[in-house]
LOBA-491442 format. One record per residue (C-alpha): residue number from 1; residue in one letter; x, y, z. Coordinates in steps of 0.5 Angstrom, whole numbers. Each point is the difference from the previous one (the first is absolute). Example, Ala and Ser with C-alpha at 12.3 -4.5 7.8 and 13.67 -1.06 7.14 Angstrom:
LOBA-491442
+-----+------+-------+-------+-------+
! pos ! code !  east ! north !    up !
+-----+------+-------+-------+-------+
!   1 !    A !    25 !    -9 !    16 !
!   2 !    S !     2 !     7 !    -2 !
+-----+------+-------+-------+-------+
END
This chain:
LOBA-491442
+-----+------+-------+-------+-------+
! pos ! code !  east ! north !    up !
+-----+------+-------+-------+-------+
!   1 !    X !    84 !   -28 !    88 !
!   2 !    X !     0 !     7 !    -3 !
!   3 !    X !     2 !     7 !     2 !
!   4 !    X !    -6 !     2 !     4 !
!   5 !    X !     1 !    -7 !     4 !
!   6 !    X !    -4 !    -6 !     1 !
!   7 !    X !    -5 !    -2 !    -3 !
!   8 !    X !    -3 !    -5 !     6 !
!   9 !    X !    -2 !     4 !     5 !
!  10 !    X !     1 !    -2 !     7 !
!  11 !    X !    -8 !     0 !     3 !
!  12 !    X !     2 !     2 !     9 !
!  13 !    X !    -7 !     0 !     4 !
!  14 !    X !     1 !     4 !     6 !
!  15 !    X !    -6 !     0 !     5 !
!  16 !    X !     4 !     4 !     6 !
!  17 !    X !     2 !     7 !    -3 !
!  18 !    X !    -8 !     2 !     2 !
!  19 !    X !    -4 !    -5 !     4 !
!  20 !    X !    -3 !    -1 !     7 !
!  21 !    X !    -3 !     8 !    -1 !
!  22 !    X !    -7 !     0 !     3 !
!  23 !    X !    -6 !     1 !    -4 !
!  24 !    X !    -8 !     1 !     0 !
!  25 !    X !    -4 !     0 !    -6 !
!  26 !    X !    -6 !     5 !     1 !
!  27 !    X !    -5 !    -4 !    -1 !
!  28 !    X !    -3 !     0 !    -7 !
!  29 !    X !    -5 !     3 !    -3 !
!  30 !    X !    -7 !    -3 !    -1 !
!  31 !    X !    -2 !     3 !    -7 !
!  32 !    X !    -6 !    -1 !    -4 !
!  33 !    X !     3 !    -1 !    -7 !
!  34 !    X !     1 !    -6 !    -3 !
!  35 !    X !     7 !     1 !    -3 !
!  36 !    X !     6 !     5 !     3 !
!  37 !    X !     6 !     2 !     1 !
!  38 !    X !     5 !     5 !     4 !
!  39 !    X !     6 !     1 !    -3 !
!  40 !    X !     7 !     5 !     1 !
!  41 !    X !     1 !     4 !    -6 !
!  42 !    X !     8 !     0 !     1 !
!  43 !    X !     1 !    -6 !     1 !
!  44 !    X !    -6 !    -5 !    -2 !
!  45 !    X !     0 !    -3 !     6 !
!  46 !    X !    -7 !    -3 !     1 !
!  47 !    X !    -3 !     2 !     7 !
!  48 !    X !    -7 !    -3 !     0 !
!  49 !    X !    -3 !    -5 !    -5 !
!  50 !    X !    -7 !    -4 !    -1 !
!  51 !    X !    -1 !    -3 !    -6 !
!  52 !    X !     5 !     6 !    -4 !
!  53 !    X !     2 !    -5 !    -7 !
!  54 !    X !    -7 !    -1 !    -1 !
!  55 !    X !    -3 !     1 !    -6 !
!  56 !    X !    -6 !     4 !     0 !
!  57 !    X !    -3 !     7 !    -4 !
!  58 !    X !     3 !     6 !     1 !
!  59 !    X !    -5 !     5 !    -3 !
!  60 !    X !     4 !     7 !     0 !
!  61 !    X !     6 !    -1 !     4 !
!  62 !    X !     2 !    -2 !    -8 !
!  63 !    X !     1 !     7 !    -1 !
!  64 !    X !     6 !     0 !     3 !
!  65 !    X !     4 !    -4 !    -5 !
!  66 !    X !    -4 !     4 !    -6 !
!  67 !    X !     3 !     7 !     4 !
!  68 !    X !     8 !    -4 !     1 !
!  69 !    X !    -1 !    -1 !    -8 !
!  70 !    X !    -3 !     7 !    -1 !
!  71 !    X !     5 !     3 !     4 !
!  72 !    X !     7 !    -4 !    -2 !
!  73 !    X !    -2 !     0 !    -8 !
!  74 !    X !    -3 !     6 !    -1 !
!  75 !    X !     1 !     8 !     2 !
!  76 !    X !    -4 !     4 !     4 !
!  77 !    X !    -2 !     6 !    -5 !
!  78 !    X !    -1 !    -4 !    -5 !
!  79 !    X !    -7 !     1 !    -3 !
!  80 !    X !    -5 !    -5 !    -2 !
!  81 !    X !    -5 !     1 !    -3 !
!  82 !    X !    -7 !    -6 !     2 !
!  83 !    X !    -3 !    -4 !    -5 !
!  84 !    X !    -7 !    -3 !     0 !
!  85 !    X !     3 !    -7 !     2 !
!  86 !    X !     3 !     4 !     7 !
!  87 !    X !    -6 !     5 !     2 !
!  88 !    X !    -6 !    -6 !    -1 !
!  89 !    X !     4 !    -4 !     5 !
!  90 !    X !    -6 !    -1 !     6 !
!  91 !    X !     0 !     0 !     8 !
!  92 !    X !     4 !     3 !     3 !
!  93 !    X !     3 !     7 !    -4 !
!  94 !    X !     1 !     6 !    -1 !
!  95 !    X !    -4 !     2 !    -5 !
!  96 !    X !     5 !     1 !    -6 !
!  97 !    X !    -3 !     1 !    -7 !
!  98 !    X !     2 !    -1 !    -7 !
!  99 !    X !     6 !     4 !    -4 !
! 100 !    X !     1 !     4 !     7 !
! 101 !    X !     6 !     1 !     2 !
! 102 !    X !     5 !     0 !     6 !
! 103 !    X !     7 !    -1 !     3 !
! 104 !    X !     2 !    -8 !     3 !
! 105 !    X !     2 !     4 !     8 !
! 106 !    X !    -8 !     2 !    -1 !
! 107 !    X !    -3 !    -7 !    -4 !
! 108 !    X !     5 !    -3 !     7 !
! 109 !    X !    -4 !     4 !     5 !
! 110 !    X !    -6 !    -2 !    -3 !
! 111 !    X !     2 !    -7 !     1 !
! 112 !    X !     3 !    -1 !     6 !
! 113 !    X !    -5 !     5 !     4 !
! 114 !    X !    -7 !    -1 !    -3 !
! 115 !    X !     2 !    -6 !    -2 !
! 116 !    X !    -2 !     1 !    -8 !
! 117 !    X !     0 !    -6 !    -4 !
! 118 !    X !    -1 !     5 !    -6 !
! 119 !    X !     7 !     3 !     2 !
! 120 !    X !     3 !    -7 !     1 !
! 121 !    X !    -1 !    -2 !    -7 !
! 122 !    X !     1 !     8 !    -3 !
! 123 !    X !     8 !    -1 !     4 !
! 124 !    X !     0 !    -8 !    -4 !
! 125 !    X !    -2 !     2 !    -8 !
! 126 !    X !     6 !     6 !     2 !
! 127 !    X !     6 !    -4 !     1 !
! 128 !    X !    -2 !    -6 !    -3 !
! 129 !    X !    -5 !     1 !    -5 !
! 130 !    X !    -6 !    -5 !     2 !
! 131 !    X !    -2 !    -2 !     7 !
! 132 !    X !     2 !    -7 !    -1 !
! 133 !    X !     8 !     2 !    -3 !
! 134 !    X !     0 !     4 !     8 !
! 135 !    X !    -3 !    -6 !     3 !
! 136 !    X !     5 !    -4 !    -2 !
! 137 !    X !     5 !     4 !     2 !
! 138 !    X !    -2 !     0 !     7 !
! 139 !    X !    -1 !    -7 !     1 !
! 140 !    X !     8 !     0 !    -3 !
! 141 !    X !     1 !     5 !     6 !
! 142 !    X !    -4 !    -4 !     5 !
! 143 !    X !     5 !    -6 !    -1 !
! 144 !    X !     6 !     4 !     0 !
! 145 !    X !    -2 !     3 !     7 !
! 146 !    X !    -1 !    -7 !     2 !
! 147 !    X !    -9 !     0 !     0 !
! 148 !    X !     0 !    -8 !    -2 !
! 149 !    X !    -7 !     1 !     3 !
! 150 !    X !    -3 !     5 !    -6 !
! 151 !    X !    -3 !     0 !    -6 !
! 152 !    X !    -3 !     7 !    -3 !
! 153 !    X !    -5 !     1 !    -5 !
! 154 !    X !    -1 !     6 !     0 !
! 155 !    X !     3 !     7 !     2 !
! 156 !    X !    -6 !     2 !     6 !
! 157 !    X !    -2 !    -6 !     4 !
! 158 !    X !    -7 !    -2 !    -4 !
! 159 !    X !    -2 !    -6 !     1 !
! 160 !    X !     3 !    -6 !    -4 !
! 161 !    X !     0 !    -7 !     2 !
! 162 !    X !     8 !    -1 !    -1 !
! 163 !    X !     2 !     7 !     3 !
! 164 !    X !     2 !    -1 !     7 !
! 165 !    X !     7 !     2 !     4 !
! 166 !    X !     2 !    -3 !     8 !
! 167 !    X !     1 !     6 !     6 !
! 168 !    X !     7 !    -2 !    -1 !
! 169 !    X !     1 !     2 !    -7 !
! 170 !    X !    -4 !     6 !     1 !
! 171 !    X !     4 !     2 !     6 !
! 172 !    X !     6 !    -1 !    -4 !
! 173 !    X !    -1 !     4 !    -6 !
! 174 !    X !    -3 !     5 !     5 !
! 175 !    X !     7 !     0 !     3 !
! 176 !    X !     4 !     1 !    -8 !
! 177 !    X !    -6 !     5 !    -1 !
! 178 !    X !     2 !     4 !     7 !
! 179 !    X !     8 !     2 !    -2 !
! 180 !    X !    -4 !     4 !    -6 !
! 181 !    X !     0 !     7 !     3 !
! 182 !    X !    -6 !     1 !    -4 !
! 183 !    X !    -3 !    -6 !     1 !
! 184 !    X !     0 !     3 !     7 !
! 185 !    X !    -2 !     6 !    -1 !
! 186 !    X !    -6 !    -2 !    -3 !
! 187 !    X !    -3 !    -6 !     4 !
! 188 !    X !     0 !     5 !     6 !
! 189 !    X !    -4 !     6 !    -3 !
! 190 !    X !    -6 !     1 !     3 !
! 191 !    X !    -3 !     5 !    -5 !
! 192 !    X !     2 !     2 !    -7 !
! 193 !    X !    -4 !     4 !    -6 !
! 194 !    X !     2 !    -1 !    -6 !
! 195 !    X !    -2 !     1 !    -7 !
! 196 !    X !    -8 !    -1 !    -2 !
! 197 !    X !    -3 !     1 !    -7 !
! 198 !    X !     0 !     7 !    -3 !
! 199 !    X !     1 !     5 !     5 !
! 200 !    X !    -1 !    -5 !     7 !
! 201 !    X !     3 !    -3 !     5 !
! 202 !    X !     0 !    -7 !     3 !
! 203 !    X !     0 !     0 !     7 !
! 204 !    X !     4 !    -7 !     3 !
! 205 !    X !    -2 !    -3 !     6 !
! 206 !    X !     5 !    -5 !     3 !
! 207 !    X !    -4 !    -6 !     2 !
! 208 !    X !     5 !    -3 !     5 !
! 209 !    X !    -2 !     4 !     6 !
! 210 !    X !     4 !    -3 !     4 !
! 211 !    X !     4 !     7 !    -3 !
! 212 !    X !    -5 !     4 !     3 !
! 213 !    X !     0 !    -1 !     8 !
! 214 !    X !     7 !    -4 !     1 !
! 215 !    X !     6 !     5 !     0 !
! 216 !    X !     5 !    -7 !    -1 !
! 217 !    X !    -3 !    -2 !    -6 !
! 218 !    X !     3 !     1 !    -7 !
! 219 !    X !    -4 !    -4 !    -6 !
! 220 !    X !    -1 !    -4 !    -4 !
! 221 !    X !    -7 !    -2 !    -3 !
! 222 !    X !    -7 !    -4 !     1 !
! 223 !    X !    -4 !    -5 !    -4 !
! 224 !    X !    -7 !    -3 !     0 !
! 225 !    X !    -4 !    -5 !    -4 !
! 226 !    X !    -5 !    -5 !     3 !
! 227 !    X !     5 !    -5 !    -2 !
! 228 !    X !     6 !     3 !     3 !
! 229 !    X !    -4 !     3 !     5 !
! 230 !    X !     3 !     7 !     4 !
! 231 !    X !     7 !     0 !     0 !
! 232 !    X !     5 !     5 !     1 !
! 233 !    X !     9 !     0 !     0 !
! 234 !    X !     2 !     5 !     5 !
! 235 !    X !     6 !     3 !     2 !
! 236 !    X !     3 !     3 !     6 !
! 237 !    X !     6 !     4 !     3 !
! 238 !    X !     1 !     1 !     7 !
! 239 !    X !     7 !     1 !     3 !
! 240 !    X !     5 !    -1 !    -6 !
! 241 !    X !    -4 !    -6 !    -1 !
! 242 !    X !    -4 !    -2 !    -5 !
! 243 !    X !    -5 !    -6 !    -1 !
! 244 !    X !    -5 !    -2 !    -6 !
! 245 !    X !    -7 !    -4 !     2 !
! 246 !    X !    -4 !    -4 !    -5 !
! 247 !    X !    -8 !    -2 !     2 !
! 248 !    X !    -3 !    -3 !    -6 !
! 249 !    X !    -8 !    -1 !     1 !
! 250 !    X !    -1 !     3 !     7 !
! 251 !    X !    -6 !     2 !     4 !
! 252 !    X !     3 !     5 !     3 !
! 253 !    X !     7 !     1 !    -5 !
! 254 !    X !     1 !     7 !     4 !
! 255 !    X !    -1 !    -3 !     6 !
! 256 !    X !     5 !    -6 !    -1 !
! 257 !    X !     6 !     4 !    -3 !
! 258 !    X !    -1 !     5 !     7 !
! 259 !    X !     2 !    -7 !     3 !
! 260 !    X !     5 !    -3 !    -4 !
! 261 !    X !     3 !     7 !     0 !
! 262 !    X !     0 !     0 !     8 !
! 263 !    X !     3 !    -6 !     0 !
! 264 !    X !     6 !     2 !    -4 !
! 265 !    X !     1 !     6 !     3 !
! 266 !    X !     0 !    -3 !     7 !
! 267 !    X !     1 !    -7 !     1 !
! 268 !    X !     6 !     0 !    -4 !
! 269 !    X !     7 !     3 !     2 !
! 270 !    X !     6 !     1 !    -5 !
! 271 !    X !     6 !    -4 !     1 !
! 272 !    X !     7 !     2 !    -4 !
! 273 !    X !     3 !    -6 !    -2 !
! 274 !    X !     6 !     4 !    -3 !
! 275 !    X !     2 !     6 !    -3 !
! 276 !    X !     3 !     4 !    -7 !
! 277 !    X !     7 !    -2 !     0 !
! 278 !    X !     1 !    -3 !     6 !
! 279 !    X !     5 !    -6 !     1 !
! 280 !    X !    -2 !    -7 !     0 !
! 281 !    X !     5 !    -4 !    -1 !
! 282 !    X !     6 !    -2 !    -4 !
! 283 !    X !     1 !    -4 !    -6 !
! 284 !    X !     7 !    -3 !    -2 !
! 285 !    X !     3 !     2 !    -6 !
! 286 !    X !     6 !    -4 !    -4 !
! 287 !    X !     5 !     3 !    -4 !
! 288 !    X !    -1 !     8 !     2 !
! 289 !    X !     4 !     4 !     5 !
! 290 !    X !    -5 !    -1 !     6 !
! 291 !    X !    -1 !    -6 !     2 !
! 292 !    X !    -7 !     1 !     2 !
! 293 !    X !    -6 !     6 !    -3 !
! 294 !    X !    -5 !     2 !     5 !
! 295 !    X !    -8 !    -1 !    -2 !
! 296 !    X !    -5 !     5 !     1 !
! 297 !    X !    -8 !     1 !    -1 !
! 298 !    X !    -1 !     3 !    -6 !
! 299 !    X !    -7 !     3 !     3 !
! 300 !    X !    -3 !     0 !     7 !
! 301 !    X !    -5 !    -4 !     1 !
! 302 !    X !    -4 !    -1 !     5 !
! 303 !    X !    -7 !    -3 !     2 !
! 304 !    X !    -6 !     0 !     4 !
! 305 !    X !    -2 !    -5 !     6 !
! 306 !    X !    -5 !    -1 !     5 !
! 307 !    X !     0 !     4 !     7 !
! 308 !    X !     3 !    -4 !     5 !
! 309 !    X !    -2 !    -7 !    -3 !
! 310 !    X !     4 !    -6 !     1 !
! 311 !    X !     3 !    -1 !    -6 !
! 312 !    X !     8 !     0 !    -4 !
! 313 !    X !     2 !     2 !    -5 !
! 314 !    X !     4 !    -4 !    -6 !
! 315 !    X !     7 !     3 !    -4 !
! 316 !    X !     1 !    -4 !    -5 !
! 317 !    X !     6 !     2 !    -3 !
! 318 !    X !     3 !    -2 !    -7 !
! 319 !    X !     8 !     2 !    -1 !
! 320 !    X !     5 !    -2 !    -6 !
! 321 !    X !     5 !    -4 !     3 !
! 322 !    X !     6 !     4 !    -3 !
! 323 !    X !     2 !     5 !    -5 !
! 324 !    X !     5 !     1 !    -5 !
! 325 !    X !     3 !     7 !    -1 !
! 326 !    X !     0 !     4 !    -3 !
! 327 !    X !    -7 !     2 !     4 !
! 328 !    X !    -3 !     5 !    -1 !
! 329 !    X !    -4 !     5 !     5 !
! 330 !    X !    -7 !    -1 !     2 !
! 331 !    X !    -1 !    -6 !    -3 !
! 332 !    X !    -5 !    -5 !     1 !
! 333 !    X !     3 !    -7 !     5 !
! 334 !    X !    -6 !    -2 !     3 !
! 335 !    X !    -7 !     2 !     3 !
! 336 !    X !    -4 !     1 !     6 !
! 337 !    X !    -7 !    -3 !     1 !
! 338 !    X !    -4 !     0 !     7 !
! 339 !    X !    -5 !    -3 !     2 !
! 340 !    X !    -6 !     1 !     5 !
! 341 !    X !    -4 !    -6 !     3 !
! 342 !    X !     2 !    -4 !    -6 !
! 343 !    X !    -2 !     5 !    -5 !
! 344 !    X !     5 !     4 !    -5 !
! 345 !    X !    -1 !     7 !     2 !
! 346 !    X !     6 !     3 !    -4 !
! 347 !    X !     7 !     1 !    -3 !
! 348 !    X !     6 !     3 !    -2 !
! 349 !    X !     7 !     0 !    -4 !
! 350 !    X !     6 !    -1 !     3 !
! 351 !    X !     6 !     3 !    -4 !
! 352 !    X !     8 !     1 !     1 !
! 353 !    X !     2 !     5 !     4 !
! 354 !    X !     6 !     3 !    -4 !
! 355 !    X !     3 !    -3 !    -6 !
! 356 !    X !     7 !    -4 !     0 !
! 357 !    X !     4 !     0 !    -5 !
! 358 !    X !     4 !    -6 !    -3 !
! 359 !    X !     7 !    -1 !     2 !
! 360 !    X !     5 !    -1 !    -6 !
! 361 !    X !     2 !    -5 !    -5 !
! 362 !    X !     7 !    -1 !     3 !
! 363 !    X !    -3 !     0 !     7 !
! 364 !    X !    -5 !    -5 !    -1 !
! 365 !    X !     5 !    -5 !    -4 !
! 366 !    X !     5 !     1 !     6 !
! 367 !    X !    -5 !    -1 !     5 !
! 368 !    X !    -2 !    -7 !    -3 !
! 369 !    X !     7 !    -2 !     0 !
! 370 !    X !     2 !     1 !     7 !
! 371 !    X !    -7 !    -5 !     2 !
! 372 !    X !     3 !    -5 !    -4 !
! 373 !    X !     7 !     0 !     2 !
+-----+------+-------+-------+-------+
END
């Protein structure tokens, strides 16, 4: 035993707090893309799955890791100056040319609402030197984000046969690239003019038109290629909620993520499990001048179930047994994970409520001797 207690921790599964409420699934939606998933951007939680950890070819949804890269590694204003390698770059493009000279916000725009190819590959040799130096950076992001299902080749989402990445990684890395203010503000913009040779302007329509016609929609970004077919990563917010969706070769990509998004927004109801600083618990303490210290939540936490479906939800709770003072405040004793039908849908930490300072050396001696007379 140390000073912050127990290191086996006592595992209590409880199934009573939050069972016998009843539930109805909305019914799933039919959708024609071979891949997706509906995703809650606060919590991860995943709301609908069809072969989300597949691993199939992205096309341009590539862009958003190149733009979280652009975005954490360099600086806005930052000019840079396009070379011959970055303005050949063919398909889809905003028509750079050689020695031209613009900022990372406008080569950003560029990107992620033309989807220009060229401005992906003048954002890599800007921060990285080379596009393959960028690239490597970007499979070591997508592996810390948790995308075990992507490999990328390149910064824009051209063909290759080893560049690939799964509806859930994507919606993952979208989840990451959402926190960013920026990262926001640009996927939503419907239109932007940025700067053009000489003295002309380049006129950037989104291609997401989801953004177009639907008020709740805020992003992100879409891809095709006869390989990876029409895809799009969505994103919307509706009533303090925010889901991401993402359908990968889809007949009708806009029209499956208008019903995945219907879904979330509709058939699914929030369920608070418990509350920033509330009570939980208790947890004993030796050798300090309270006996016991009171456990909170570190976080609120709470998830998101099926209307009126029959169903229970599972709190598996890890706690430390005991603890030695001195205890300090606000640290951390256990956690809390809840399950809906089986599936893990969320956590948080449990924390000490207050700090309980250690008795004194001669109080403690003498406690020991009275329980061994």
């Amino acid at each position: 035993m140390n000073k912050t207690g127990s290191l086996v921790p006592v595992i209590i599964l409880v199934t009573g707090l939050f069972l016998n409420v009843h539930f109805a699934w909305g019914q799933a939606p039919a959708i024609t893309a071979q891949a997706a998933v509906l995703m809650d951007a606060e919590t991860g939680q995943v709301l609908y799955d069809k072969n989300m950890h597949q691993r199939r070819p992205q096309a341009s949804t590539t862009k958003i890791m190149t733009a979280i890269l652009a975005l954490e590694s360099g600086k806005l204003d930052q000019v840079v100056e396009v070379t011959p390698k970055a303005a050949s770059v063919g398909e889809s493009s905003i028509h750079l040319r050689p020695h031209e000279k613009l900022t990372l916000e406008e080569l950003l725009y560029g990107a992620m609402l033309r989807s220009g190819n060229d401005a992906c590959v003048a954002i890599a040799e800007h921060i990285a030197g080379t596009e393959a130096n960028f690239v490597n950076l970007m499979n070591y992001q997508a592996k810390l984000l948790g995308g075990y299902n992507t490999n990328f080749c390149n910064t824009n989402g051209l063909p290759h046969d080893n560049h690939y990445s799964s509806a859930y990684d994507l919606a993952l890395f979208t989840r990451y690239a959402m926190k960013n203010p920026k990262f926001r503000e640009i996927v939503k913009t419907r239109y932007k003019q940025i700067d053009g040779p000489g003295n002309s302007k380049r006129h950037l329509h989104n291609t997401n038109k989801l953004l177009w016609g639907c008020t709740w929609a805020d992003g992100v970004k879409t891809g095709t290629t006869n390989a990876a077919g029409c895809c799009l990563v969505a994103s919307a917010s509706m009533n303090g909620r925010h889901l991401i969706s993402v359908v990968l070769h889809s007949d009708d990509r806009y029209g499956d993520t208008k019903k995945l998004f219907a879904y979330g927004f509709n058939s699914f109801e929030e369920i608070v499990i418990t509350s920033k600083g509330e009570y939980f618990t208790t947890v004993s303490v030796e050798e300090g001048y309270a006996r016991y210290a009171p456990v909170i939540a570190e976080d609120n936490l709470y998830v998101l179930v099926p209307k009126r479906k029959r169903g229970v939800f599972e709190q598996r709770v890890i706690l430390k047994r005991t603890l030695t003072a001195p205890v300090r405040a606000h640290s951390k004793v256990g956690r809390v994970t809840v399950l809906v039908n089986n599936q893990e849908v969320g956590s948080v930490n449990l924390i000490t409520g207050c700090a309980v300072d250690r008795l004194p050396r001669h109080f403690l001696i003498y406690r020991k001797l009275r329980q061994h007379l």
